[in-house]
N, CA, C and O atoms as a CHARMM CRD file, in Angstrom:
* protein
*
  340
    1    1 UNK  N     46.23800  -0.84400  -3.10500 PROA 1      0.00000
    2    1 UNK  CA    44.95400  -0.37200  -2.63000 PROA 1      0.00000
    3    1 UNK  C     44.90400  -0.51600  -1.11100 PROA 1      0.00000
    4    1 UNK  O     45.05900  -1.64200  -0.63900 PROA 1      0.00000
    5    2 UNK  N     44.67300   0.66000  -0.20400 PROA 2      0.00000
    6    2 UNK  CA    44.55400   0.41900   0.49000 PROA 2      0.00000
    7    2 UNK  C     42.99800   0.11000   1.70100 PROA 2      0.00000
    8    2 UNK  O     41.88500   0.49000   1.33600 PROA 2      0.00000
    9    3 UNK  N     43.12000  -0.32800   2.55200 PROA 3      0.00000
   10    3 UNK  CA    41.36800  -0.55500   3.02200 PROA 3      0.00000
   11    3 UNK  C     41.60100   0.30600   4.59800 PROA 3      0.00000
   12    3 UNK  O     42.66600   0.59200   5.14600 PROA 3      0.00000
   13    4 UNK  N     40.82100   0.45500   4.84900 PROA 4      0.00000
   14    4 UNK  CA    40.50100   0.91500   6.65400 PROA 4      0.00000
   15    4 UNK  C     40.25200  -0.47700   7.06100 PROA 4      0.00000
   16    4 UNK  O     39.78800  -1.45800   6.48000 PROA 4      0.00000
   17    5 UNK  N     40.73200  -0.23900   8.31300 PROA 5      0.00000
   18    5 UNK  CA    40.16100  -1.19700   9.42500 PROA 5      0.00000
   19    5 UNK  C     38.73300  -1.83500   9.54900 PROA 5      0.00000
   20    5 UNK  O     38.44700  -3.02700   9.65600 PROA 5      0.00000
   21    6 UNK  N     37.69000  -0.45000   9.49700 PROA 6      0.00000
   22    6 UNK  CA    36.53100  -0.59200   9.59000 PROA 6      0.00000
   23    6 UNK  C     35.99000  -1.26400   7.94100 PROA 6      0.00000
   24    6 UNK  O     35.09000  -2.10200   7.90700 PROA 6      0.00000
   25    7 UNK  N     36.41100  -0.95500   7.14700 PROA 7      0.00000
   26    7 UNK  CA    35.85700  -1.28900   5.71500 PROA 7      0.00000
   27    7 UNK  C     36.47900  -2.74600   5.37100 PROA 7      0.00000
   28    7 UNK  O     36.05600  -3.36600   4.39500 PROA 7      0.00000
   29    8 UNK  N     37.54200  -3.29300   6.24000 PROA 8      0.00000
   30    8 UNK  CA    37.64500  -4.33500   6.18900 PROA 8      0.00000
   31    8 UNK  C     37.21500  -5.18800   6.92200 PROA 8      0.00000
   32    8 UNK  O     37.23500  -6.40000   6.70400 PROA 8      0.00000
   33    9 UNK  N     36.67000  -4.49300   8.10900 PROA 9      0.00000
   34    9 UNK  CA    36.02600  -5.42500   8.85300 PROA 9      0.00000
   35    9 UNK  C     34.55300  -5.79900   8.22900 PROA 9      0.00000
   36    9 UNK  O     34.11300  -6.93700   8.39400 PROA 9      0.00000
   37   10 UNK  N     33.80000  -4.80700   7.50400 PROA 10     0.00000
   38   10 UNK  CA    32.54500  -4.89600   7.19900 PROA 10     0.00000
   39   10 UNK  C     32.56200  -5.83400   6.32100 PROA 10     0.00000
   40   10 UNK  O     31.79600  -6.78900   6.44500 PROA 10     0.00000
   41   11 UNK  N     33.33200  -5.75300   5.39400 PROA 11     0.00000
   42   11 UNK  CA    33.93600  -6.85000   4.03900 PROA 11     0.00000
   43   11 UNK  C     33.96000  -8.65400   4.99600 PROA 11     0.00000
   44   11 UNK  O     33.17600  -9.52900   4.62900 PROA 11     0.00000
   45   12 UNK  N     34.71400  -8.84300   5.88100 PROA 12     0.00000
   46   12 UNK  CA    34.49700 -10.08500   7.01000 PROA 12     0.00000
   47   12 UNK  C     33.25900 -10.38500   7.17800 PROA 12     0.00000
   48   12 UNK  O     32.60700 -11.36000   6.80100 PROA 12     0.00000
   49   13 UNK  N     32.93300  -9.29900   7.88500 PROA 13     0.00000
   50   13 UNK  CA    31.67600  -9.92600   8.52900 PROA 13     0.00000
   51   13 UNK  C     30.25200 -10.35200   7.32600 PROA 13     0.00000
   52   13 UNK  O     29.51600 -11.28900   7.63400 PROA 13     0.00000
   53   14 UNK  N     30.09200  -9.85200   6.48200 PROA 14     0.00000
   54   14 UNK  CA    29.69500  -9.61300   5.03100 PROA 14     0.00000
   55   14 UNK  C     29.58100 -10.65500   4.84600 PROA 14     0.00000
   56   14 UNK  O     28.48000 -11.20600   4.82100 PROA 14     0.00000
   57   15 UNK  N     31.13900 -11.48500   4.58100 PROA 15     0.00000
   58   15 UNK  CA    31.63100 -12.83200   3.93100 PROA 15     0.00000
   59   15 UNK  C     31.03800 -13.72000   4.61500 PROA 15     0.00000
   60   15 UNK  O     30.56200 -14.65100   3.96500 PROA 15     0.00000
   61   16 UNK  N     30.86100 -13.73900   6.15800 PROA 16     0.00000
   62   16 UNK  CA    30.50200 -14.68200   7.24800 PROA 16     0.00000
   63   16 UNK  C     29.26800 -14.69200   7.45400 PROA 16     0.00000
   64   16 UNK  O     28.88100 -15.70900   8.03000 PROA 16     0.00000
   65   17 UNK  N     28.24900 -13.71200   7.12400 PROA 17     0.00000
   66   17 UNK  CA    27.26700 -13.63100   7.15800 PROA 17     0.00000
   67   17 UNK  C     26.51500 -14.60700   5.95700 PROA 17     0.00000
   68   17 UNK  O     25.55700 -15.36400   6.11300 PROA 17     0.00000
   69   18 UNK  N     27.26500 -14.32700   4.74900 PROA 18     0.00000
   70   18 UNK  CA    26.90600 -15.71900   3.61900 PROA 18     0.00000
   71   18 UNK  C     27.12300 -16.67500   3.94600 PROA 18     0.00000
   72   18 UNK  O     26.18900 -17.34900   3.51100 PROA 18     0.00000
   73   19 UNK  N     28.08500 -17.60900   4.72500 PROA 19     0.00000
   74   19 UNK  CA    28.85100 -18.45100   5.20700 PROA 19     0.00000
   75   19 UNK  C     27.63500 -19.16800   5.95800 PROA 19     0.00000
   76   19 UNK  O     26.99300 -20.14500   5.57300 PROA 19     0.00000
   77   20 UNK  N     27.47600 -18.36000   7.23500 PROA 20     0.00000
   78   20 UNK  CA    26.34200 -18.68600   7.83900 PROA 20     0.00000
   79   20 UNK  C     24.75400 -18.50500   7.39200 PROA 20     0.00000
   80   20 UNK  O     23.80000 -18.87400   8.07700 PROA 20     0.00000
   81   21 UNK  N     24.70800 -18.12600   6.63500 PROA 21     0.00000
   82   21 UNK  CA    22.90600 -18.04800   6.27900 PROA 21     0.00000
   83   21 UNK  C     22.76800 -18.99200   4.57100 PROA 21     0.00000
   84   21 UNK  O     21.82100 -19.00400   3.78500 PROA 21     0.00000
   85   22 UNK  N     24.12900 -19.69400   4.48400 PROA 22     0.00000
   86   22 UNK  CA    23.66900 -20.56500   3.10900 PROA 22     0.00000
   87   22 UNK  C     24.60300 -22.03100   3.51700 PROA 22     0.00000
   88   22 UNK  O     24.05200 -23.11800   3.69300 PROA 22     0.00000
   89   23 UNK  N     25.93600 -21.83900   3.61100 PROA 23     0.00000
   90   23 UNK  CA    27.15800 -23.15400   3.72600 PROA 23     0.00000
   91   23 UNK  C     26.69000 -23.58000   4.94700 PROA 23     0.00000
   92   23 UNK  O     26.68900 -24.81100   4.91700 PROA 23     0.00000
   93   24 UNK  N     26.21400 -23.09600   6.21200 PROA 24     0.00000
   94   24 UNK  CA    26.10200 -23.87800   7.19800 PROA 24     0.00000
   95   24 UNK  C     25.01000 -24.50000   7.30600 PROA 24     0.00000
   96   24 UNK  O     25.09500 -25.66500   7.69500 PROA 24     0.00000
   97   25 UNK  N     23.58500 -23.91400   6.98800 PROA 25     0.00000
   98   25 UNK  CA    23.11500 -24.40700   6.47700 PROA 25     0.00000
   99   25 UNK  C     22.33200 -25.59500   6.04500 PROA 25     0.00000
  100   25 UNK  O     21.47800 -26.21600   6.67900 PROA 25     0.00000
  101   26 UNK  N     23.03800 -25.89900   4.18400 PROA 26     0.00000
  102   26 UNK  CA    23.29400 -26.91400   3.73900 PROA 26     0.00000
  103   26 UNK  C     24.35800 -27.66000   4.08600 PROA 26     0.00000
  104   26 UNK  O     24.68500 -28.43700   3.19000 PROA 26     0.00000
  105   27 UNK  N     25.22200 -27.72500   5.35700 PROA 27     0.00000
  106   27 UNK  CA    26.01300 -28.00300   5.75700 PROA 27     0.00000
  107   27 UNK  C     26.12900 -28.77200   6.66400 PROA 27     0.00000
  108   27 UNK  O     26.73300 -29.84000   6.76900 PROA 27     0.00000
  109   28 UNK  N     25.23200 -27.91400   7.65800 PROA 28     0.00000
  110   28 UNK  CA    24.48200 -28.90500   8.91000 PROA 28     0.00000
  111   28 UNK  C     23.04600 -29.45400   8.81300 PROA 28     0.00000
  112   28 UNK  O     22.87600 -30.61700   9.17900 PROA 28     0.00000
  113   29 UNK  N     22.00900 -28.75600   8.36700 PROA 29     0.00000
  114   29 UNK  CA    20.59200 -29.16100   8.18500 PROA 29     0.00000
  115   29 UNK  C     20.35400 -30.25000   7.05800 PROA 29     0.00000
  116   29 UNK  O     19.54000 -31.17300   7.03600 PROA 29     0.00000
  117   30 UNK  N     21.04500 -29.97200   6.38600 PROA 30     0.00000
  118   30 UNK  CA    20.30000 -30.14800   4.79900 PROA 30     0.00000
  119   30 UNK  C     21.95300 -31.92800   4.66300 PROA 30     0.00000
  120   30 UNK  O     22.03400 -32.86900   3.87400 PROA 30     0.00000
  121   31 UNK  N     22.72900 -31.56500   5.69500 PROA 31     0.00000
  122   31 UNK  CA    24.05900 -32.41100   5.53200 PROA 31     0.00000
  123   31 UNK  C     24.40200 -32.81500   3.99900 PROA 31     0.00000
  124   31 UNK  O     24.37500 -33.96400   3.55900 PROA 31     0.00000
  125   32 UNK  N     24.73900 -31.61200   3.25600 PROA 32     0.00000
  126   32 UNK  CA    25.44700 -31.81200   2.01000 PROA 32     0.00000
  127   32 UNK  C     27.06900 -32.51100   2.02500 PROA 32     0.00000
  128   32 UNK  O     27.56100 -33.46200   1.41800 PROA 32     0.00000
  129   33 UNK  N     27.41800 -31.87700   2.68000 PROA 33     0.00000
  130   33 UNK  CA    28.46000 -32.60900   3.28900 PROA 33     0.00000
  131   33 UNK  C     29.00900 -33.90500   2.88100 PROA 33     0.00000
  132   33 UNK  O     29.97900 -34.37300   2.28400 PROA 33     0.00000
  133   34 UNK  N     27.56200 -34.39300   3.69200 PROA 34     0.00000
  134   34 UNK  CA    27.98900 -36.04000   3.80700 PROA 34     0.00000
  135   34 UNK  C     27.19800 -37.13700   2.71900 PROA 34     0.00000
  136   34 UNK  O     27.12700 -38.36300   2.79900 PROA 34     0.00000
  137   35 UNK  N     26.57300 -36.10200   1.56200 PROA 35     0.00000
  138   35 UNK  CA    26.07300 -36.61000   0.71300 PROA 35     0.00000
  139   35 UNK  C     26.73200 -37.95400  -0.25700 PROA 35     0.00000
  140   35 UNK  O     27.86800 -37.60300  -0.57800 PROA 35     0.00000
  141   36 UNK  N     26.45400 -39.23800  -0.78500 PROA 36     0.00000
  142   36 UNK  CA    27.71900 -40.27900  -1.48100 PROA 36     0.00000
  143   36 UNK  C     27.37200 -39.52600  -2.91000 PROA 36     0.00000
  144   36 UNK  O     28.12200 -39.91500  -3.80600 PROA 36     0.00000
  145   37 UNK  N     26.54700 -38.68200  -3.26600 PROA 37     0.00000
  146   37 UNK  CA    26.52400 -38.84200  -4.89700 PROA 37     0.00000
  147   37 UNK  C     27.81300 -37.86000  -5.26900 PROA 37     0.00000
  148   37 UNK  O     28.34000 -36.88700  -4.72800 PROA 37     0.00000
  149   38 UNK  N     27.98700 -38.44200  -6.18600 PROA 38     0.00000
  150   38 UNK  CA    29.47300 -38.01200  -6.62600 PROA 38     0.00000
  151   38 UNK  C     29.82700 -38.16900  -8.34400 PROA 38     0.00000
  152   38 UNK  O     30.87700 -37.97300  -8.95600 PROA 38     0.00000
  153   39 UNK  N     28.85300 -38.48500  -8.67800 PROA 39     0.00000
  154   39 UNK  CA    29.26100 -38.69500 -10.65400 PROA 39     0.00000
  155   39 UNK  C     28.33300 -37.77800 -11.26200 PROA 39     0.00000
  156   39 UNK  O     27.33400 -37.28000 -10.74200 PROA 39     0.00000
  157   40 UNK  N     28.78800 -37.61200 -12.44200 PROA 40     0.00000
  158   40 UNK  CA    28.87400 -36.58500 -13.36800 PROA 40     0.00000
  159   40 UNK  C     28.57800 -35.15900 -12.62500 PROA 40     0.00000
  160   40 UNK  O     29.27800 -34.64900 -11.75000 PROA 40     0.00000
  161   41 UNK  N     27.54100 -34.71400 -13.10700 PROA 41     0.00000
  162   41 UNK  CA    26.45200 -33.66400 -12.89600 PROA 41     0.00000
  163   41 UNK  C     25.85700 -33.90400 -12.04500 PROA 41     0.00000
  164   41 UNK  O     25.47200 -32.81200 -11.62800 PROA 41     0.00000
  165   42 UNK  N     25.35700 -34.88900 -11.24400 PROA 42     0.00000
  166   42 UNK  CA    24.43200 -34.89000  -9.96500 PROA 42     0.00000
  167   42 UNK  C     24.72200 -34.16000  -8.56500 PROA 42     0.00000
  168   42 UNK  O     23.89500 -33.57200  -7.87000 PROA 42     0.00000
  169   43 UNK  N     26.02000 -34.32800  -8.32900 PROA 43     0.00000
  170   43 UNK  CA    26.10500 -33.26000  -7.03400 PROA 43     0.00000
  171   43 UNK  C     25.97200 -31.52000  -7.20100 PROA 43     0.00000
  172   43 UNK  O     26.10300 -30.81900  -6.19800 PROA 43     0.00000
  173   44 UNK  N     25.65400 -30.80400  -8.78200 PROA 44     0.00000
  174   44 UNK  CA    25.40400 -29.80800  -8.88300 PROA 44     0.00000
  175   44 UNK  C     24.23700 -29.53100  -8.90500 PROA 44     0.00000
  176   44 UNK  O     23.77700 -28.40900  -8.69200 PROA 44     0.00000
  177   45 UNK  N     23.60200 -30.54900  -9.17400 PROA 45     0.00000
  178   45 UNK  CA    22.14300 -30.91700  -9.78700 PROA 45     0.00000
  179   45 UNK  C     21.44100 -30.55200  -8.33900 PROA 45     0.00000
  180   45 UNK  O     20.68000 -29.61700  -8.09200 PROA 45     0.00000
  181   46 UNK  N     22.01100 -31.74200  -7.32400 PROA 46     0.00000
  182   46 UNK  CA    21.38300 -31.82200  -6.17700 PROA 46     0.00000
  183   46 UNK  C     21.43700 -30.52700  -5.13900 PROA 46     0.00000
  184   46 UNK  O     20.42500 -30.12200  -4.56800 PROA 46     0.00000
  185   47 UNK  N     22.71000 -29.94800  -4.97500 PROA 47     0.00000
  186   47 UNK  CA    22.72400 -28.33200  -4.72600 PROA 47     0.00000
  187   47 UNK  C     21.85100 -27.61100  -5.27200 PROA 47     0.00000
  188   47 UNK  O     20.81600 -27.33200  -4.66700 PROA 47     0.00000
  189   48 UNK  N     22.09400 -27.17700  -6.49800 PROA 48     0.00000
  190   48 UNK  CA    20.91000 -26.47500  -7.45300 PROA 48     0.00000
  191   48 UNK  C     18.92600 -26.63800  -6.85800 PROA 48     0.00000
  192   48 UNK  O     17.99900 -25.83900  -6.99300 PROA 48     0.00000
  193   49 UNK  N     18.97900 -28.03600  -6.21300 PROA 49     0.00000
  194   49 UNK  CA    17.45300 -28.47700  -5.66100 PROA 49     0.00000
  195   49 UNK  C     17.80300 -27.89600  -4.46200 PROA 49     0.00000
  196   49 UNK  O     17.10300 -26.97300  -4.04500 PROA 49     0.00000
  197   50 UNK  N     18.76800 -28.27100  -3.82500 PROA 50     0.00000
  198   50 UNK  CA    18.52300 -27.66400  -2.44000 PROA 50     0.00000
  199   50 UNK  C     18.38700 -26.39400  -2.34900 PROA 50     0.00000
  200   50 UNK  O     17.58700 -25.90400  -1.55200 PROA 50     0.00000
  201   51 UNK  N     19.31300 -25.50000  -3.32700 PROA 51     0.00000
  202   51 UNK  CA    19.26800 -23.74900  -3.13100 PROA 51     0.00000
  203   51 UNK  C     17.42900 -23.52500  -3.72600 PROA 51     0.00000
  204   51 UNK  O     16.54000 -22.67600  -3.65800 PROA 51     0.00000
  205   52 UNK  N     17.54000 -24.18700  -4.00100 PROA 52     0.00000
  206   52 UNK  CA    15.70900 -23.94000  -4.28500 PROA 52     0.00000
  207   52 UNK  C     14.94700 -24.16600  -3.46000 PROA 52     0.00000
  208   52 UNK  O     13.83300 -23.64400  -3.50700 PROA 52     0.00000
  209   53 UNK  N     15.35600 -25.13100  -2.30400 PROA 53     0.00000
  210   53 UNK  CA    14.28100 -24.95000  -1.66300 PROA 53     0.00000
  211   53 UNK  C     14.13900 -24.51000  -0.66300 PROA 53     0.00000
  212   53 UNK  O     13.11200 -24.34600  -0.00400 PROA 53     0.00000
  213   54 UNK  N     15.70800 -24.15400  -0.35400 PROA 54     0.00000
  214   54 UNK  CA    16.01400 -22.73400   0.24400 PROA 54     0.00000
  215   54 UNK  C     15.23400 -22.01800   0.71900 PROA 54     0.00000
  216   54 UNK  O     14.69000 -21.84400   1.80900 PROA 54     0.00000
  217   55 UNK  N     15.24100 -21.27400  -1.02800 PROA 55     0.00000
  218   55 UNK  CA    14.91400 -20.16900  -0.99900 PROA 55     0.00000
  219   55 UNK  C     13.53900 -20.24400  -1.14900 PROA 55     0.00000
  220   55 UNK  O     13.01200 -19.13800  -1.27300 PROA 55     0.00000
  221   56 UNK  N     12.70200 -21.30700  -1.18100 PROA 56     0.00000
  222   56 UNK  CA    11.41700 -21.63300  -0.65000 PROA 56     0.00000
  223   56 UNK  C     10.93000 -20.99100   0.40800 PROA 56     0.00000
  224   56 UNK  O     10.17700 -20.01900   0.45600 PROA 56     0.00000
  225   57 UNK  N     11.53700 -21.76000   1.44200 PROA 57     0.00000
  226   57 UNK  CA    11.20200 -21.13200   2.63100 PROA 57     0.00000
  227   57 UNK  C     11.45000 -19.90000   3.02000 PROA 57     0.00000
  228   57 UNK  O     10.58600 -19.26500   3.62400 PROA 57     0.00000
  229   58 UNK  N     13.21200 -19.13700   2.60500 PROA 58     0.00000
  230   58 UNK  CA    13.18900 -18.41200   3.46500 PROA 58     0.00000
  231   58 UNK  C     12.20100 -17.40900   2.15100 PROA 58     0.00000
  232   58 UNK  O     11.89100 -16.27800   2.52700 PROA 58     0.00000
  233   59 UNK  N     11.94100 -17.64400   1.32300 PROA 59     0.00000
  234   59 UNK  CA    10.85300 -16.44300   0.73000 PROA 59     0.00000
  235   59 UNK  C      9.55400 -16.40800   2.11300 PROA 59     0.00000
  236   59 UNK  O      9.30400 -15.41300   2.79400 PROA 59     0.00000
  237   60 UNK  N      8.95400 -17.63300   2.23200 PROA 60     0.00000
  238   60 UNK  CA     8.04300 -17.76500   2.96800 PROA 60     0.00000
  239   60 UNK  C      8.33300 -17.25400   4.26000 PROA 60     0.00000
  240   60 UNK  O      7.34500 -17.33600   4.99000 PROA 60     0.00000
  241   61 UNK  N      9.15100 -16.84600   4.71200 PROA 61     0.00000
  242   61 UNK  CA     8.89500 -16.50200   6.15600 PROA 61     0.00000
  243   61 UNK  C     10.08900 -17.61800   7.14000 PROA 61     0.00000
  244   61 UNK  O     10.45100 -17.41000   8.29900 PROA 61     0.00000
  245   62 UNK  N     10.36100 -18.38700   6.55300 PROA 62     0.00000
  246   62 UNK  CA    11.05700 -19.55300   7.35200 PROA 62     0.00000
  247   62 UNK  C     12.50700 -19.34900   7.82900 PROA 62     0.00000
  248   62 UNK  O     13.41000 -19.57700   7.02500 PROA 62     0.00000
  249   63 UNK  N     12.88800 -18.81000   9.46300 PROA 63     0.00000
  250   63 UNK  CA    14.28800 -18.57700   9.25800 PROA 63     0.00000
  251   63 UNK  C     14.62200 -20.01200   9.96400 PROA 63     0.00000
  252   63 UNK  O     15.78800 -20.29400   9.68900 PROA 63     0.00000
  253   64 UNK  N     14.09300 -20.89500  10.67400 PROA 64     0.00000
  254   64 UNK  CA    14.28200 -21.91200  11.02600 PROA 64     0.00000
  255   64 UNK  C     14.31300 -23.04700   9.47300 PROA 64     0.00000
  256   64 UNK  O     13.44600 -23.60100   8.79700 PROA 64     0.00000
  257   65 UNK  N     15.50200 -22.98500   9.44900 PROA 65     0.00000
  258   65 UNK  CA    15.18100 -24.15900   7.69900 PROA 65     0.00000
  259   65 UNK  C     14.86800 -25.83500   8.49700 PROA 65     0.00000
  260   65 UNK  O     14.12500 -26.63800   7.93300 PROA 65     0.00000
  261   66 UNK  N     15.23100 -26.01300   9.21200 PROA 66     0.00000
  262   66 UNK  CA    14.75500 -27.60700   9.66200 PROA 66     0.00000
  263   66 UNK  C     13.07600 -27.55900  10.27800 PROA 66     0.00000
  264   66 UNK  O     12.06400 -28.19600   9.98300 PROA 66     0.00000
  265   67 UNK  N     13.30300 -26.71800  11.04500 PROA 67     0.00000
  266   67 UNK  CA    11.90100 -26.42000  11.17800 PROA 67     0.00000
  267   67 UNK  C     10.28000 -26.85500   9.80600 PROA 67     0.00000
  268   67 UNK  O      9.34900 -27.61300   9.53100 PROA 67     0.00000
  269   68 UNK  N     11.16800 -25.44500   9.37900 PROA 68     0.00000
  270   68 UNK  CA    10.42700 -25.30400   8.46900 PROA 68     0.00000
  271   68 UNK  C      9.89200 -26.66200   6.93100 PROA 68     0.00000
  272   68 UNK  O      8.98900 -26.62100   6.09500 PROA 68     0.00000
  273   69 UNK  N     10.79300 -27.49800   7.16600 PROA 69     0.00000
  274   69 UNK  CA    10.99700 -28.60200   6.26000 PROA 69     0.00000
  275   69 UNK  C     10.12300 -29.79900   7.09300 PROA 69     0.00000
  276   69 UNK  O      9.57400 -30.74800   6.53400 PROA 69     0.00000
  277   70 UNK  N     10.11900 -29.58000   8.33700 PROA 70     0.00000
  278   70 UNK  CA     9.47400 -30.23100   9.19000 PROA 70     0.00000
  279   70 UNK  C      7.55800 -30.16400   9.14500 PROA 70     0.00000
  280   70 UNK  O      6.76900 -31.10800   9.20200 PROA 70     0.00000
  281   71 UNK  N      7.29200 -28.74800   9.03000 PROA 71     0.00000
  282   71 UNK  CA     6.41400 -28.43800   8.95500 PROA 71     0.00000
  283   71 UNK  C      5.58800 -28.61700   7.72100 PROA 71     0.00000
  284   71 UNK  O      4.36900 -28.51000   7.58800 PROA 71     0.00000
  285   72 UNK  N      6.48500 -28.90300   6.87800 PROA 72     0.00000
  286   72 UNK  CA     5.68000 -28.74700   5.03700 PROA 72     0.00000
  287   72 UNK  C      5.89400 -29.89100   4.58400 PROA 72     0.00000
  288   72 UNK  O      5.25600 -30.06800   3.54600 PROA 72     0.00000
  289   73 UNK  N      6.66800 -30.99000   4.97000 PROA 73     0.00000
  290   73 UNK  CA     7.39600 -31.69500   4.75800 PROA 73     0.00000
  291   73 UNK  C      5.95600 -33.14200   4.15600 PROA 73     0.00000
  292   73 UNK  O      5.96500 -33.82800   3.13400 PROA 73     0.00000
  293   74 UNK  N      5.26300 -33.12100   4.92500 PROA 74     0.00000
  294   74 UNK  CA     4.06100 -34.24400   4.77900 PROA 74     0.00000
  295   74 UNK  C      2.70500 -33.24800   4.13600 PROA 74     0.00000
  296   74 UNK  O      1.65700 -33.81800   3.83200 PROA 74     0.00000
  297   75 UNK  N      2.83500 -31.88100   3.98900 PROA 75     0.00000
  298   75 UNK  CA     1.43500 -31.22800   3.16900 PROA 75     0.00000
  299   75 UNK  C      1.94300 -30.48400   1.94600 PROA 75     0.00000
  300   75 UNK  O      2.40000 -29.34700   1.82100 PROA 75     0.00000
  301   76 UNK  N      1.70900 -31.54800   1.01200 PROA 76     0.00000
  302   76 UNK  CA     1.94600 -30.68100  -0.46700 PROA 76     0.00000
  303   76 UNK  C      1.06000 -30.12200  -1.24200 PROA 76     0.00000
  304   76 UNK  O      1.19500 -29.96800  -2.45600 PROA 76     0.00000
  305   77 UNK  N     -0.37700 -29.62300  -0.23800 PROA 77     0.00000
  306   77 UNK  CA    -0.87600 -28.80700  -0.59900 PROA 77     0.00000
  307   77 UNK  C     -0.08500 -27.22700  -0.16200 PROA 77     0.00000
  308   77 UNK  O     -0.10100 -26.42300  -1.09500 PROA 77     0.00000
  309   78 UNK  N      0.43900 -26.83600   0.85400 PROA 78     0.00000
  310   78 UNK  CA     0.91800 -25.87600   1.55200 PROA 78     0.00000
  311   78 UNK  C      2.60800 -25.69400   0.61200 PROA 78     0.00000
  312   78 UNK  O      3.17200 -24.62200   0.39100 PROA 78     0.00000
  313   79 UNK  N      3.03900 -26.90900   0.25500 PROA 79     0.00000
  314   79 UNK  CA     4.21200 -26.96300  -0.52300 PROA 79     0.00000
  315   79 UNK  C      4.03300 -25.94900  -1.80400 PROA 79     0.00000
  316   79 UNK  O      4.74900 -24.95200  -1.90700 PROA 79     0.00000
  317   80 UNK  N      2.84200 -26.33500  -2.94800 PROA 80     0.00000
  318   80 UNK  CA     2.31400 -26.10800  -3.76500 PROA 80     0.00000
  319   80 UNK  C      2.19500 -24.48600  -3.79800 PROA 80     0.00000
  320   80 UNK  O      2.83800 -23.76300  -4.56000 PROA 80     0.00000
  321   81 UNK  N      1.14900 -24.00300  -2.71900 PROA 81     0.00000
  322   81 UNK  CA     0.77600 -22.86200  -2.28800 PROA 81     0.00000
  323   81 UNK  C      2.04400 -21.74400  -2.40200 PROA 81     0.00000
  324   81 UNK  O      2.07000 -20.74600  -3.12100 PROA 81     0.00000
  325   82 UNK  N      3.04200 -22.20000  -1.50900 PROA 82     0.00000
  326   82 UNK  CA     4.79500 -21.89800  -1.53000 PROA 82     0.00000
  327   82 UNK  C      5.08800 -21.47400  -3.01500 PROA 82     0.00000
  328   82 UNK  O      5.26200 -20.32800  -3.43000 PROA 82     0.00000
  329   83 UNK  N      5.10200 -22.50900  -3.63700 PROA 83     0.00000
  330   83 UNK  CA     5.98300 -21.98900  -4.80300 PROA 83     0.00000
  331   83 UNK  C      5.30200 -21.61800  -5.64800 PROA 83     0.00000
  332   83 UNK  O      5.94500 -21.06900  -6.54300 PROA 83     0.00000
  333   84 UNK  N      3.75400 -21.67100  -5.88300 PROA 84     0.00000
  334   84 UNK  CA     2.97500 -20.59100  -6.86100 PROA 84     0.00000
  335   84 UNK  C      2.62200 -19.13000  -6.33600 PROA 84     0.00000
  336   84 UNK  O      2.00500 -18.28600  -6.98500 PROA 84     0.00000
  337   85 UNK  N      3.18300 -18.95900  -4.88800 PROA 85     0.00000
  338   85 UNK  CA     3.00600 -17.38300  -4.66100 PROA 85     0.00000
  339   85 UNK  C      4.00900 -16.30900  -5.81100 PROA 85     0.00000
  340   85 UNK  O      3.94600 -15.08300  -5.72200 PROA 85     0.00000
């Protein structure tokens, strides 16, 4: 199979674009990384919470994710509000 230049480049940048708007992320913000839990099911568990709350924010409007965790972080009335829209 062959690809173009251009159709492989779009395919890259594509890949990097997930890379950066989810792995870095939880990578740098959220420091999954450097998380100790490590037995059974809990480090899927704990991903699984984070992609949720994710996608909390960025539903809401939030492209700053530290920011935004900053901001909601002490009103769980506004938390609440979030996830029953």
């Amino acid at each position: 199979m062959e690809v173009s230049a251009k159709d492989f480049n779009i395919w890259i940048r594509g890949h990097w674009a997930i890379e950066n708007s989810l792995h870095y992320v939880k990578d740098v913000t959220l420091k999954e990384d450097d998380s100790k839990i490590i037995s059974w099911n809990a480090p899927q568990n704990k991903s699984l919470i984070l992609n949720f709350g994710l996608n909390i924010l960025r539903k809401n409007g939030y492209t700053n994710i530290a920011r935004g965790i900053r901001l909601i972080a002490n009103d769980i009335p506004l938390l609440y509000s979030m996830i029953l829209e």
